[in-house]
Phi, psi and omega in degrees: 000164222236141180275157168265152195291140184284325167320132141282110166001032216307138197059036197280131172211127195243117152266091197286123189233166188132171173281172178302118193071005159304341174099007153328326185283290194313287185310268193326322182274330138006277187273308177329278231275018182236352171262002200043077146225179171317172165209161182211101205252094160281014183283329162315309181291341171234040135289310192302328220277274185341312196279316171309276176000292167309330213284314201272343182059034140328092194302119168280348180265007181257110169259298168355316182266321191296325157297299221285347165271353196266016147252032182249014153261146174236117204258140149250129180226104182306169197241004190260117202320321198278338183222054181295126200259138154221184202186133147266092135088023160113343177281114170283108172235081188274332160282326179294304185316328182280014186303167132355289214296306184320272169016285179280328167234036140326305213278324179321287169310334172263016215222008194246121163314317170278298206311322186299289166297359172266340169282323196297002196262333196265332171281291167326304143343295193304280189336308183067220193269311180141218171071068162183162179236111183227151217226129182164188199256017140206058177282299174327317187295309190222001192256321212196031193296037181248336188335164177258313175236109145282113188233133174232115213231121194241169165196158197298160178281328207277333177299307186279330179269009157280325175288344197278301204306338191264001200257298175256048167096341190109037183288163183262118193296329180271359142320296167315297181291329174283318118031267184339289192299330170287352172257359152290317162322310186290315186272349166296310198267008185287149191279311184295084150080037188291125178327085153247160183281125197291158187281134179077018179254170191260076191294141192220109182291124157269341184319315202234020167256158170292159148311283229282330185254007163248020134301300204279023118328319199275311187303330178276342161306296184294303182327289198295004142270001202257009162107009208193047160266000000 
C-alpha cells in the first residue's frame, strides 16, 4: 500500500470529478483522511439546495421559482472527511438530503443557473487557501480548475448501479443503473457547468479496483505532483 506524504501539503487542492457511483465520495475522503486535509462533497450542496426547495414547496421544474428561491437558504457544509455534516438554516439533514424525493429532483435544481452560482460562490470559500478534497461534477473544470491534481473517476454503469443499490439498501440494481444514466444525461447535457472530464485531469476506471487501490493511485498522483513521484 503506497504510503501518504508525511508533510501536510499547504495549498493543496485535489479535485475528484464523475458520475454518480463511481466512487468519488468513498476515494475523496479517503485520500482526505490519509492526507489530513479537508474534504467537500459539493454534490451535498445542492442536495441540501434541492431539499429546501422541496421544504419551501418550490416547483422544482419551474427554474424560474427555482432561481427566485436560491438565495435564501443557508447550506452549511463540515470539511471533516471521517464525519462530514451539511445544515439547511441550522438543520442537519445529512440524511434527508439521500431520500427519493431529493433524488428524483437534484438534476432539475442543479441544472438553474443561478442556484450553480450561488453555491459555487459558497464552495470556493469553503476551498480557500486550498488543504482539501473536493468532489463533485465540474470542479476541475469550473469550481477549482486551479487545482494541482485532476481526477476524473469513470466506472461500468452496471458496476456503479450495484455500488448506489448496496449504498440504499438493496435497491433494484436495473433500476438503479437507468437512474444513473438518466441523470447522466441530464448533467452531461445542461448548458451550466456540464459533466466532463476537466482539461489536464487524470482519468481512473474503477470497475475492476478496490476502494483501497484507487486511493493509492490518487496518492501516487499527489506525490508526482508534488515533485516526489
Amino acid at each position: 500500500m503506497t504510503t501518504a506524504p508525511q508533510t501536510r501539503p499547504t495549498g493543496l487542492v485535489i479535485a475528484l470529478d464523475g458520475p454518480s457511483g463511481s466512487g468519488k465520495s468513498s476515494t475523496s475522503r479517503g485520500v482526505a483522511t490519509r492526507l489530513g486535509l479537508r474534504y467537500l462533497d459539493t454534490g451535498a450542496m445542492f442536495r441540501a439546495m434541492t431539499w429546501a426547495m422541496l421544504e419551501a414547496g418550490v416547483d422544482v421544474h419551474d427554474a424560474q421559482a427555482v432561481a427566485a428561491y436560491a438565495p435564501t437558504p443557508r447550506i452549511e457544509s463540515g470539511t471533516n472527511p471521517t464525519a462530514p455534516t451539511i445544515h439547511v438554516d441550522g438543520h442537519d439533514v445529512g440524511e434527508a438530503i439521500r431520500g427519493e424525493a431529493v433524488t428524483g429532483a437534484v438534476s432539475p435544481v442543479s441544472a438553474v443557473p443561478e442556484v450553480r452560482a450561488r453555491l459555487l460562490e459558497l464552495q470556493r470559500t469553503i476551498i480557500g487557501d486550498g488543504d482539501i478534497v473536493v468532489e463533485g461534477r465540474d470542479i476541475g473544470s469550473v469550481v477549482a480548475p486551479q487545482a494541482r491534481v485532476k481526477l476524473y473517476l469513470t466506472a461500468d454503469p452496471g458496476a456503479r448501479a450495484a455500488r448506489r443499490a448496496l449504498e440504499e439498501g438493496g435497491s433494484d440494481v436495473a433500476a438503479t443503473e437507468a437512474s444513473l444514466l438518466a441523470r447522466d444525461a441530464i448533467d452531461s447535457t445542461r448548458r451550466t457547468a456540464p459533466l466532463t472530464m476537466p482539461e489536464g485531469a487524470v482519468h481512473i476506471d474503477t470497475t475492476d479496483f478496490t476502494l483501497d487501490e484507487v486511493i493509492d493511485q490518487v496518492l501516487r498522483l499527489v506525490q508526482q505532483a508534488q515533485g516526489r513521484g
